[in-house]
TORPA-4810 file (N, C-alpha, C, O; in nm, 3 decimals):
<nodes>
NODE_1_9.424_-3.162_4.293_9.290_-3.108_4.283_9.230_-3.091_4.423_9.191_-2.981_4.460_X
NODE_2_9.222_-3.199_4.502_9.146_-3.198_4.633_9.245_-3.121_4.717_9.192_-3.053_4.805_X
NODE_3_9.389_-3.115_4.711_9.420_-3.003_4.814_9.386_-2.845_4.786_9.388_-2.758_4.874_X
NODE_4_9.361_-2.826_4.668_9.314_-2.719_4.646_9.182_-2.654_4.686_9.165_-2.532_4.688_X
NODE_5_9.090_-2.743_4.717_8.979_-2.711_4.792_8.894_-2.716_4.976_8.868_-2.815_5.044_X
NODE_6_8.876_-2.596_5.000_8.869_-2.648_5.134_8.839_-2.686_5.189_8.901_-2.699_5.294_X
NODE_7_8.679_-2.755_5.168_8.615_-2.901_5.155_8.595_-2.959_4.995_8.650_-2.906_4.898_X
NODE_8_8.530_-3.045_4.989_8.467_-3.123_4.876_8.378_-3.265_4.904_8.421_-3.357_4.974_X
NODE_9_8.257_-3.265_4.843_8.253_-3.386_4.831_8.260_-3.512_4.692_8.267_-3.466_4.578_X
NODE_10_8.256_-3.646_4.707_8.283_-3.695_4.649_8.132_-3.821_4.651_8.082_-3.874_4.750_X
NODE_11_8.100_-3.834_4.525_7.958_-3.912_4.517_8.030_-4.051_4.395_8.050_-4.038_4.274_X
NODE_12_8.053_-4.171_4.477_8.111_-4.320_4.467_7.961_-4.377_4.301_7.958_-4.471_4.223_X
NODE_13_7.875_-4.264_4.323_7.780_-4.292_4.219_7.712_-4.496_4.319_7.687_-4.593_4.247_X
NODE_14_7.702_-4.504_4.463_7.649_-4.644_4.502_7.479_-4.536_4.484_7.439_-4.421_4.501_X
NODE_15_7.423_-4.695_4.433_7.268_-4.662_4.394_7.265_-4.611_4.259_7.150_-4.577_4.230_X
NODE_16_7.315_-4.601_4.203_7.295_-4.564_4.013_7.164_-4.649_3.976_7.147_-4.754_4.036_X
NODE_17_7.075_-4.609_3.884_6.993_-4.675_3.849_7.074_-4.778_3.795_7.150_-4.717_3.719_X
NODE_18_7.104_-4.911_3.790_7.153_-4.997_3.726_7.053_-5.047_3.575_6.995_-5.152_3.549_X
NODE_19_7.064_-4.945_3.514_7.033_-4.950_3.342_7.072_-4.864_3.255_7.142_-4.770_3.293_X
NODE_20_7.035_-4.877_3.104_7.020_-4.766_3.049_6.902_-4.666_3.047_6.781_-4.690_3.039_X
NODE_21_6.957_-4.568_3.055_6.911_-4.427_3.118_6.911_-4.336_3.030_6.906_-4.381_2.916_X
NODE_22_6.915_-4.189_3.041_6.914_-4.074_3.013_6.954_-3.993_3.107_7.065_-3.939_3.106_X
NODE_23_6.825_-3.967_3.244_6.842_-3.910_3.354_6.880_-3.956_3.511_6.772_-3.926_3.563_X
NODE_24_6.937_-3.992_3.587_6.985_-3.987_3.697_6.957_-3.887_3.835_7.049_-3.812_3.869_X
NODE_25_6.868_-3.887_3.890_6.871_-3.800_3.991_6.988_-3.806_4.116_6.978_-3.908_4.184_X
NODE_26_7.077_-3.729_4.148_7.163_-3.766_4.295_7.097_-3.674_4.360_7.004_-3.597_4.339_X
NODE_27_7.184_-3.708_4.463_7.137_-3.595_4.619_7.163_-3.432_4.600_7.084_-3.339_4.615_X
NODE_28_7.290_-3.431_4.565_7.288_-3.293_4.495_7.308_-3.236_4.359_7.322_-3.117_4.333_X
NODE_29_7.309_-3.334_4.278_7.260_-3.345_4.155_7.248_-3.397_4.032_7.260_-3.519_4.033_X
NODE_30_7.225_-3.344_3.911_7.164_-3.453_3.833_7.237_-3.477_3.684_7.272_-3.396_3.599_X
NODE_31_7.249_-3.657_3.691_7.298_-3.639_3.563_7.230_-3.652_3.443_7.142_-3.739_3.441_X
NODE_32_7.254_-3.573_3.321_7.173_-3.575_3.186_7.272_-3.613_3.093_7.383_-3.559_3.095_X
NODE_33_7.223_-3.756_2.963_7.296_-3.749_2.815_7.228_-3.744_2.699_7.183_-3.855_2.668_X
NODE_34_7.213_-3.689_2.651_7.157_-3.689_2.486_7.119_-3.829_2.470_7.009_-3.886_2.464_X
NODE_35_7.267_-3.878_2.463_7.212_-4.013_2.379_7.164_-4.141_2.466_7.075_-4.221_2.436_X
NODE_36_7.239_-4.141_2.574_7.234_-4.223_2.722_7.353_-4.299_2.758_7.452_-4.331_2.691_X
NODE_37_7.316_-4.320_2.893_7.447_-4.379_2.962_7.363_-4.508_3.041_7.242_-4.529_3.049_X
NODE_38_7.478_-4.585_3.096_7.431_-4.763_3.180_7.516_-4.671_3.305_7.626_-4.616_3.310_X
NODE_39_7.409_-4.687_3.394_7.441_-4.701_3.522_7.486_-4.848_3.532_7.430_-4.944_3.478_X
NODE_40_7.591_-4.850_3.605_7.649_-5.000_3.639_7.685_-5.038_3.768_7.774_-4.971_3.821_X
NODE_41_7.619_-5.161_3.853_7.641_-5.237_3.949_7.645_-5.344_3.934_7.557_-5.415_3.884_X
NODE_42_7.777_-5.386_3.986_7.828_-5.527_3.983_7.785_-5.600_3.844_7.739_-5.714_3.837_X
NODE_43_7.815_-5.492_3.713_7.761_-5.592_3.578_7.843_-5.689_3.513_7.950_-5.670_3.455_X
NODE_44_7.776_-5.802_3.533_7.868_-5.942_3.498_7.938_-5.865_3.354_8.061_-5.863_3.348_X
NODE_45_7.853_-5.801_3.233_7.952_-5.791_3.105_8.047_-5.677_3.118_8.123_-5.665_3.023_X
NODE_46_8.059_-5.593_3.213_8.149_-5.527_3.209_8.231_-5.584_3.294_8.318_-5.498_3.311_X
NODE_47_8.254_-5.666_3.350_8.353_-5.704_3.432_8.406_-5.593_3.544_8.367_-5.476_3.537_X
NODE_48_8.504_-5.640_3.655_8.554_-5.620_3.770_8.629_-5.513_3.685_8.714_-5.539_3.599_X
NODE_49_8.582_-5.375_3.727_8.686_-5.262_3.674_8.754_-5.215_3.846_8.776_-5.094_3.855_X
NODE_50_8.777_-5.277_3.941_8.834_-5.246_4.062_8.993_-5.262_4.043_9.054_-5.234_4.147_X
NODE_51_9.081_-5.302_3.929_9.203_-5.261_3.948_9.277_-5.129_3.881_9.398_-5.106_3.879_X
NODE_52_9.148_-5.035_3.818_9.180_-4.946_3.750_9.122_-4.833_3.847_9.119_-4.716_3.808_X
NODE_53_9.066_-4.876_4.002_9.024_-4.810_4.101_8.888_-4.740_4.077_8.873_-4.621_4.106_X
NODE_54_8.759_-4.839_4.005_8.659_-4.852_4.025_8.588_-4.917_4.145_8.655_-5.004_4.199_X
NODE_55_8.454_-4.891_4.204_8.406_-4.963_4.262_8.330_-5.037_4.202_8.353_-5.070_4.086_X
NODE_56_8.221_-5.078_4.270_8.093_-5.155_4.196_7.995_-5.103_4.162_7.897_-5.160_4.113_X
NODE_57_8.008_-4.983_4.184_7.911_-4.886_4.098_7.972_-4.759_4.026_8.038_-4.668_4.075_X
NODE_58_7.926_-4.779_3.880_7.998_-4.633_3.789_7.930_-4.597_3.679_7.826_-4.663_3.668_X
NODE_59_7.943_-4.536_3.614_7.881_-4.472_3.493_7.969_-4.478_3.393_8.085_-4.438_3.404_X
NODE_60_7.897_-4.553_3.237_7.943_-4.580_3.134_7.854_-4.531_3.042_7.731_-4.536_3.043_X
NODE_61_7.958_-4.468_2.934_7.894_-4.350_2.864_7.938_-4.414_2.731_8.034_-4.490_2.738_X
NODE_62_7.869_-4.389_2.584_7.944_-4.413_2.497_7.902_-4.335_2.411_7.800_-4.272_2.438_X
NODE_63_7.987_-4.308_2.241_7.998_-4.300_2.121_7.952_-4.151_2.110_7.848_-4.112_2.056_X
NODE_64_8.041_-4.081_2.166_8.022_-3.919_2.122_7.918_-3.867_2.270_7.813_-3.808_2.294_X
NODE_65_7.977_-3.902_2.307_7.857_-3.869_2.432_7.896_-3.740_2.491_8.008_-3.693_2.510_X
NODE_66_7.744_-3.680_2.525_7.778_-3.537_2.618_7.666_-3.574_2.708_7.546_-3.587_2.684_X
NODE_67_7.763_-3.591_2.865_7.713_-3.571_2.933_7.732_-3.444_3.027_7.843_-3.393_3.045_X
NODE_68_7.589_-3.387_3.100_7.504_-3.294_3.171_7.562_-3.293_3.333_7.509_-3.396_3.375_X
NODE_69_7.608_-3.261_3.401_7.533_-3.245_3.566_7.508_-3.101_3.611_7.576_-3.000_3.626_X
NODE_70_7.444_-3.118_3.620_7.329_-2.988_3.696_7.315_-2.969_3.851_7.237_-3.020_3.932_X
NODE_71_7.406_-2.886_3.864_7.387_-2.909_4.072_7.246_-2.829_4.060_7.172_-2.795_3.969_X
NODE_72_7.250_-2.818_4.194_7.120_-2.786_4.282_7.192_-2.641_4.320_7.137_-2.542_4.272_X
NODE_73_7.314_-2.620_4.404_7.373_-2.484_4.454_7.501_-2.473_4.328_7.527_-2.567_4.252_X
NODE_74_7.575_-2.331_4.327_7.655_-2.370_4.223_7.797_-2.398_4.281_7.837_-2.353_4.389_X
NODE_75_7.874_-2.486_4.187_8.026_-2.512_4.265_8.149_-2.468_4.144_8.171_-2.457_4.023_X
NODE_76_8.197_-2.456_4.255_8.344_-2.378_4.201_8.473_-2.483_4.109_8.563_-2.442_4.035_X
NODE_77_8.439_-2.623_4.147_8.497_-2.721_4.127_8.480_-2.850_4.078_8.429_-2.903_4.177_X
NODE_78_8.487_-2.942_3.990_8.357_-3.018_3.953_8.529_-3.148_3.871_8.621_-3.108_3.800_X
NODE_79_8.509_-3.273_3.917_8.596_-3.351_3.840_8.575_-3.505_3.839_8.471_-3.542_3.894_X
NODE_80_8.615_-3.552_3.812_8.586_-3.743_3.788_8.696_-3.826_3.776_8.792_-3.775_3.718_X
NODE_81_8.709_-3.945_3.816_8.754_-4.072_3.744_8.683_-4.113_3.601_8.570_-4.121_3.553_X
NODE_82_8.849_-4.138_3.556_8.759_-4.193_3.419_8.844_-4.321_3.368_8.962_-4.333_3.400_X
NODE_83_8.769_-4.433_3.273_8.878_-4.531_3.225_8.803_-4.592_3.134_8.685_-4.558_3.138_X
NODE_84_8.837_-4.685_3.035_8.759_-4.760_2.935_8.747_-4.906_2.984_8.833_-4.981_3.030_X
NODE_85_8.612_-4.927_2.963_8.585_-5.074_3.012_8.706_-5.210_3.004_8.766_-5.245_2.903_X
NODE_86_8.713_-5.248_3.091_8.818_-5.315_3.067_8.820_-5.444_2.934_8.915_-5.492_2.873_X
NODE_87_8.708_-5.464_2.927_8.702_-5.585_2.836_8.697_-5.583_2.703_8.710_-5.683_2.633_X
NODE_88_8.667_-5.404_2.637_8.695_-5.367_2.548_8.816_-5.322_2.514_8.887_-5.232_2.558_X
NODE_89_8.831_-5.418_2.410_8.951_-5.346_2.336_8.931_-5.227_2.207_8.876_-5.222_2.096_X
NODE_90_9.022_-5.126_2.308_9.032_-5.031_2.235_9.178_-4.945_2.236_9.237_-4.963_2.342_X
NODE_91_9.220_-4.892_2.181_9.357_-4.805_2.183_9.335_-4.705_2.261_9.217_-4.682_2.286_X
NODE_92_9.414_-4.638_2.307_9.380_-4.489_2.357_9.260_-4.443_2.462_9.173_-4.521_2.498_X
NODE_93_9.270_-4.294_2.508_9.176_-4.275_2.578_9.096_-4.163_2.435_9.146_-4.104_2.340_X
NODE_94_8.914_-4.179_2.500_8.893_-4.038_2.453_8.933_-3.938_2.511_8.987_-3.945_2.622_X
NODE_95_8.914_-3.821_2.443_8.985_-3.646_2.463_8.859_-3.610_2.548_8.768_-3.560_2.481_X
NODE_96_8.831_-3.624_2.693_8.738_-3.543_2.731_8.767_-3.365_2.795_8.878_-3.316_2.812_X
NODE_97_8.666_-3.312_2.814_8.626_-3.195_2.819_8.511_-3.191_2.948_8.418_-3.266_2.977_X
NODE_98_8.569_-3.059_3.014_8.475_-3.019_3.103_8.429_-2.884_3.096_8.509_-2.809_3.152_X
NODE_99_8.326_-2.824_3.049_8.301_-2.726_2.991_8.458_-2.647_2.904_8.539_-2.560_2.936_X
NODE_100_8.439_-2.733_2.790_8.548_-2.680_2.672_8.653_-2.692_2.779_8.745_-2.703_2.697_X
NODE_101_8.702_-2.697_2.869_8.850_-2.772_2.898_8.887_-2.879_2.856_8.804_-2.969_2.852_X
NODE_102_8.998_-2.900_2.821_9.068_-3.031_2.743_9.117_-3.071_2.907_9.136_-2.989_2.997_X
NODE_103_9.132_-3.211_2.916_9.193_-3.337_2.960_9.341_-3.309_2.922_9.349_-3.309_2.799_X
NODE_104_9.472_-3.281_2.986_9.572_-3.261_2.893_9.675_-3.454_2.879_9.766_-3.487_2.802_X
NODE_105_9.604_-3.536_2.990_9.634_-3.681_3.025_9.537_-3.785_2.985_9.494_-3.852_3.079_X
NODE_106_9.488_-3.815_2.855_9.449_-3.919_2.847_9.493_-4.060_2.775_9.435_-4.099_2.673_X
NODE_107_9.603_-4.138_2.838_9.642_-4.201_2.782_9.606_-4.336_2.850_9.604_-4.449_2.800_X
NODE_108_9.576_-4.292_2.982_9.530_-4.402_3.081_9.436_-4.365_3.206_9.431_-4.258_3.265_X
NODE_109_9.371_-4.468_3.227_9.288_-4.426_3.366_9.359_-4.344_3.448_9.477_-4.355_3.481_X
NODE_110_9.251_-4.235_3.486_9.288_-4.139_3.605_9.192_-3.996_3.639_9.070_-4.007_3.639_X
NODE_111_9.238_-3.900_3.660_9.153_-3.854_3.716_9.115_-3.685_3.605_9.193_-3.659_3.514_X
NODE_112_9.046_-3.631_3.621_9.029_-3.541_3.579_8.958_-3.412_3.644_8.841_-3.427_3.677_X
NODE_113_9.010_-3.305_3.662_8.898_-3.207_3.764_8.946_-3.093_3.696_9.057_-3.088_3.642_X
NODE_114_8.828_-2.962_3.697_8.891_-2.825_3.677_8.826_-2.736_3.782_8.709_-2.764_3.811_X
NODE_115_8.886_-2.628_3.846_8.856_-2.536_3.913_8.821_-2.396_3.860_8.905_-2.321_3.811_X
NODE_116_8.693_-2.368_3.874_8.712_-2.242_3.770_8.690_-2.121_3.895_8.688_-2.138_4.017_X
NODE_117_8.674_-1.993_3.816_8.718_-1.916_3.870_8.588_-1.828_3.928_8.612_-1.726_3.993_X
NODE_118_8.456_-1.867_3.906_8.321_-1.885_3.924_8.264_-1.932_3.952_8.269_-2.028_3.876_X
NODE_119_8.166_-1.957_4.041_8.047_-2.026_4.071_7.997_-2.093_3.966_7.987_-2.019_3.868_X
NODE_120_7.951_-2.234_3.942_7.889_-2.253_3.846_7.752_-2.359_3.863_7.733_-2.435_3.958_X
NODE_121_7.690_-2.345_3.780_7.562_-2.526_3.875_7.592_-2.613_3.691_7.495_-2.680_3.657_X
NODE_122_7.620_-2.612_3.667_7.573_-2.668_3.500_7.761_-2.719_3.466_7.848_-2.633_3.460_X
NODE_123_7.783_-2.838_3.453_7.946_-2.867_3.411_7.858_-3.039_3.291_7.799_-3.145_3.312_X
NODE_124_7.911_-2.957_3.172_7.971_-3.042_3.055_8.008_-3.117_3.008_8.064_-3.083_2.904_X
NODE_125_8.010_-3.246_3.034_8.171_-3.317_3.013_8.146_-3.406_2.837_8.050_-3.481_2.818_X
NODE_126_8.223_-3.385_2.758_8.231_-3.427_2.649_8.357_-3.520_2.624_8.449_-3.539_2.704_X
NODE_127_8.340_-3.578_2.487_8.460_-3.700_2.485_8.440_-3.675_2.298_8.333_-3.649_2.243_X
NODE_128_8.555_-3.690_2.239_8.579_-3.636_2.123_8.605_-3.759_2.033_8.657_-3.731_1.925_X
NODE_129_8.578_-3.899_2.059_8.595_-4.026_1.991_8.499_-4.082_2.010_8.440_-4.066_2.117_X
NODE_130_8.451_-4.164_1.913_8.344_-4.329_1.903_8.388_-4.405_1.984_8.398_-4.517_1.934_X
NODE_131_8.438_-4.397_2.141_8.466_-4.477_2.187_8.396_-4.494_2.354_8.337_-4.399_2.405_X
NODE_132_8.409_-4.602_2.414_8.333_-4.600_2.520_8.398_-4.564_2.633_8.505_-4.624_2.643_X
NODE_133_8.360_-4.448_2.770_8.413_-4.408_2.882_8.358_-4.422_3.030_8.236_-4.433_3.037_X
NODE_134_8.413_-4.422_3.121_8.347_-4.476_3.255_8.390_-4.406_3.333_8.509_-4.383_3.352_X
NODE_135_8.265_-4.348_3.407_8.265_-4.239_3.506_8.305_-4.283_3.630_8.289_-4.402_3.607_X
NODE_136_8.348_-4.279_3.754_8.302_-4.253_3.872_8.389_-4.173_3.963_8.497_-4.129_3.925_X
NODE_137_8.336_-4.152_4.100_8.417_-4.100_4.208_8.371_-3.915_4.175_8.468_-3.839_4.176_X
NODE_138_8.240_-3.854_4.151_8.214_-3.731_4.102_8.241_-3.675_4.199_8.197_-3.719_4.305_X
NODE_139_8.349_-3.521_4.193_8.407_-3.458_4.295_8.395_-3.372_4.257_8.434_-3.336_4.146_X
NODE_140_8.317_-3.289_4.363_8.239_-3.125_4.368_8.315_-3.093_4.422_8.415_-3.165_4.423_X
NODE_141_8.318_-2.947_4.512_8.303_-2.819_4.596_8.269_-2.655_4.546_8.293_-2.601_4.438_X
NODE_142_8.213_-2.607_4.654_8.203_-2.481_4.620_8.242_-2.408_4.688_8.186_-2.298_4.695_X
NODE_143_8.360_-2.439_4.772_8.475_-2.328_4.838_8.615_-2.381_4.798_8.654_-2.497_4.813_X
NODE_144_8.687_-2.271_4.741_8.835_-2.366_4.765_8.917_-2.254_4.839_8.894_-2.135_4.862_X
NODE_145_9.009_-2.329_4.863_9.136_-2.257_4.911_9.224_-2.193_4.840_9.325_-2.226_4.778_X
NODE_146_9.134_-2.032_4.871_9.212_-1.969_4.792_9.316_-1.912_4.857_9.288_-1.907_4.977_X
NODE_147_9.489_-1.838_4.819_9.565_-1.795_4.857_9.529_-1.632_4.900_9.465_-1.569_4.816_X
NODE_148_9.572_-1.551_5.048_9.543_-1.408_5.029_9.601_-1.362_4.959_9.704_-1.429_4.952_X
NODE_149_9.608_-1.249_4.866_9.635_-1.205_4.767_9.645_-1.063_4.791_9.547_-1.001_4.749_X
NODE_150_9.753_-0.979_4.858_9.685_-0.805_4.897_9.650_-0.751_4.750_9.689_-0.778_4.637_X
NODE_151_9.549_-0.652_4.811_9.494_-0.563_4.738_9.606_-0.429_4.669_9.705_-0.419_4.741_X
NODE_152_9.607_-0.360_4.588_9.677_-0.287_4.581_9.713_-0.170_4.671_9.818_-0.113_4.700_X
NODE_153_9.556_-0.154_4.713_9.579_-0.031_4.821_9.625_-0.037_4.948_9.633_0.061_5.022_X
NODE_154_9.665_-0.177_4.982_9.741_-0.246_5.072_9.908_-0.214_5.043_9.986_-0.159_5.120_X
NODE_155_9.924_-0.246_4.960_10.088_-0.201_4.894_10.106_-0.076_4.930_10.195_-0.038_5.005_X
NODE_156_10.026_-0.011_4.881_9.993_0.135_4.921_10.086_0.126_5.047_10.208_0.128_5.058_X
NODE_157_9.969_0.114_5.151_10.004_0.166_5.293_10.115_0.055_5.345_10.166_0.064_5.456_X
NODE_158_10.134_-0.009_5.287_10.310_-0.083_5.348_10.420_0.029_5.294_10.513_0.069_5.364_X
NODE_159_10.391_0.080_5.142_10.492_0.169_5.116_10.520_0.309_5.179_10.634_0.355_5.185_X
NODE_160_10.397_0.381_5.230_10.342_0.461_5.259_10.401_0.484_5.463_10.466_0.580_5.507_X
NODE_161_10.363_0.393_5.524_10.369_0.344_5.656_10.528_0.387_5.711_10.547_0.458_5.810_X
NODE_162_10.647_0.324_5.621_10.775_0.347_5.653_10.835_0.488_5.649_10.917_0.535_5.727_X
NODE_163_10.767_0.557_5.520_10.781_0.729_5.496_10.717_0.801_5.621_10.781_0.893_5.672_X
NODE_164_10.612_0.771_5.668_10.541_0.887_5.769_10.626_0.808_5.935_10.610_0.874_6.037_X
NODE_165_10.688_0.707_5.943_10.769_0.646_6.064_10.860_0.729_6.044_10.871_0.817_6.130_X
NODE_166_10.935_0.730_5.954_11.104_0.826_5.930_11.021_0.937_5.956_11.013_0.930_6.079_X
NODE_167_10.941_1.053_5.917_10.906_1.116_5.924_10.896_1.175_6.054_10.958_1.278_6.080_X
NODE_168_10.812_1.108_6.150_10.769_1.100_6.290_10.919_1.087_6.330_10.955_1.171_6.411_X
NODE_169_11.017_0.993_6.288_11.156_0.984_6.386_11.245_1.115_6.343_11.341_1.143_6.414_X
NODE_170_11.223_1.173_6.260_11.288_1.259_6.211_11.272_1.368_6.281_11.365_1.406_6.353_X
NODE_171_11.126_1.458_6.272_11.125_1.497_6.381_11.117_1.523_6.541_11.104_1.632_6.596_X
NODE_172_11.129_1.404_6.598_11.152_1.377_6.751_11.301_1.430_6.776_11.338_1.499_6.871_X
NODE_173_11.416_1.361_6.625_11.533_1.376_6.666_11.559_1.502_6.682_11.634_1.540_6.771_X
NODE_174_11.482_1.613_6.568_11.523_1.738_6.555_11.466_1.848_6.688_11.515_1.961_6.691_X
NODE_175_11.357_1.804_6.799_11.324_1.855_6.862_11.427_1.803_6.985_11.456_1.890_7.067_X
NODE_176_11.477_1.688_7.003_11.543_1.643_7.075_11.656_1.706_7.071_11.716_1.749_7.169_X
NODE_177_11.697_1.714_6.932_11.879_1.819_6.907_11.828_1.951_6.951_11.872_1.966_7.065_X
NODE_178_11.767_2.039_6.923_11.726_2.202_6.922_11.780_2.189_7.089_11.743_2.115_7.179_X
NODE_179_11.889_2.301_7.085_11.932_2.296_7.210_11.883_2.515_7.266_11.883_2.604_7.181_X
NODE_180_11.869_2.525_7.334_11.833_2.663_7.390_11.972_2.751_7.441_12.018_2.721_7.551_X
NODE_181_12.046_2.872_7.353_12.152_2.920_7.453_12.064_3.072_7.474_11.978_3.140_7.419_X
NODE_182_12.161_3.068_7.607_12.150_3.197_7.693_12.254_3.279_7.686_12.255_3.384_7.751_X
</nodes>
């Protein structure tokens, strides 16, 4: 995901309101859930989620949840860490979604991002089970690295370029042969 873009940044979610919430303001932007989410720092009941490569601050979402972020400029690229609290037992991951993209890996903590093919400010993320999910590590950009790609009318004049060269050598040779008798 991140080599694909030619910057990005990445928001660790340090400073989350440490409660339950709804809205979230960040620096460049904002998160919204219907039903709500726990900002979490250092919370004794969720325990140390740092070997599933959490920090001490993340976002925990639960039971059908759709959550909102809303940039400020729009980005081309938008993805997360995700994992289930460790202290809950539960089977499986939920099926999340980033604007109607499926997750095609959820069987275990890791990462999730999509690149679309548009500018966007508004990304989706849904989860398709009664079960509880944990955000962090939110990874934007709004440039990526895209490959050059010629245009057709480029093909054009590569195909084009070699015909009018023979052309030009063709006749040099024939003015060069034309010999003059007396």
């Amino acid at each position: 995901f991140e080599p694909a873009l030619e910057s990005f940044s990445v928001d660790t979610l340090d400073g989350i309101t440490p409660a339950s919430h709804t809205v979230d303001v960040r620096s460049d932007y904002t998160i919204s859930t219907i039903g709500g989410m726990y900002g979490i720092i250092n919370h004794a009941d969720i325990g140390d989620q740092s070997s599933i490569g959490f920090d001490n601050a993340y976002m925990w979402t639960y039971l059908y949840e759709t959550t909102v972020f809303t940039f400020i400029t729009p980005q081309r690229a938008f993805g997360f860490d995700y994992a289930r609290p460790l202290h809950i037992n539960q089977s499986g991951f939920p099926v999340h979604e980033i604007n109607g993209i499926s997750n095609p890996s959820v069987m275990q903590p890791g990462f999730f991002g999509v690149i679309f093919d548009t500018s966007l400010t508004v990304f989706t993320t849904t989860f398709t089970d009664n079960q509880y999910a944990l955000f962090d590590n939110i990874t934007y950009s709004s440039a990526t690295s895209a490959s050059v790609v010629p245009e057709p009318s480029t093909f054009a004049i590569w195909g084009i370029a070699p015909l009018g060269m023979a052309f030009v050598r063709h006749r040099r040779s024939r003015r060069n042969s034309t010999t003059v008798s007396l």
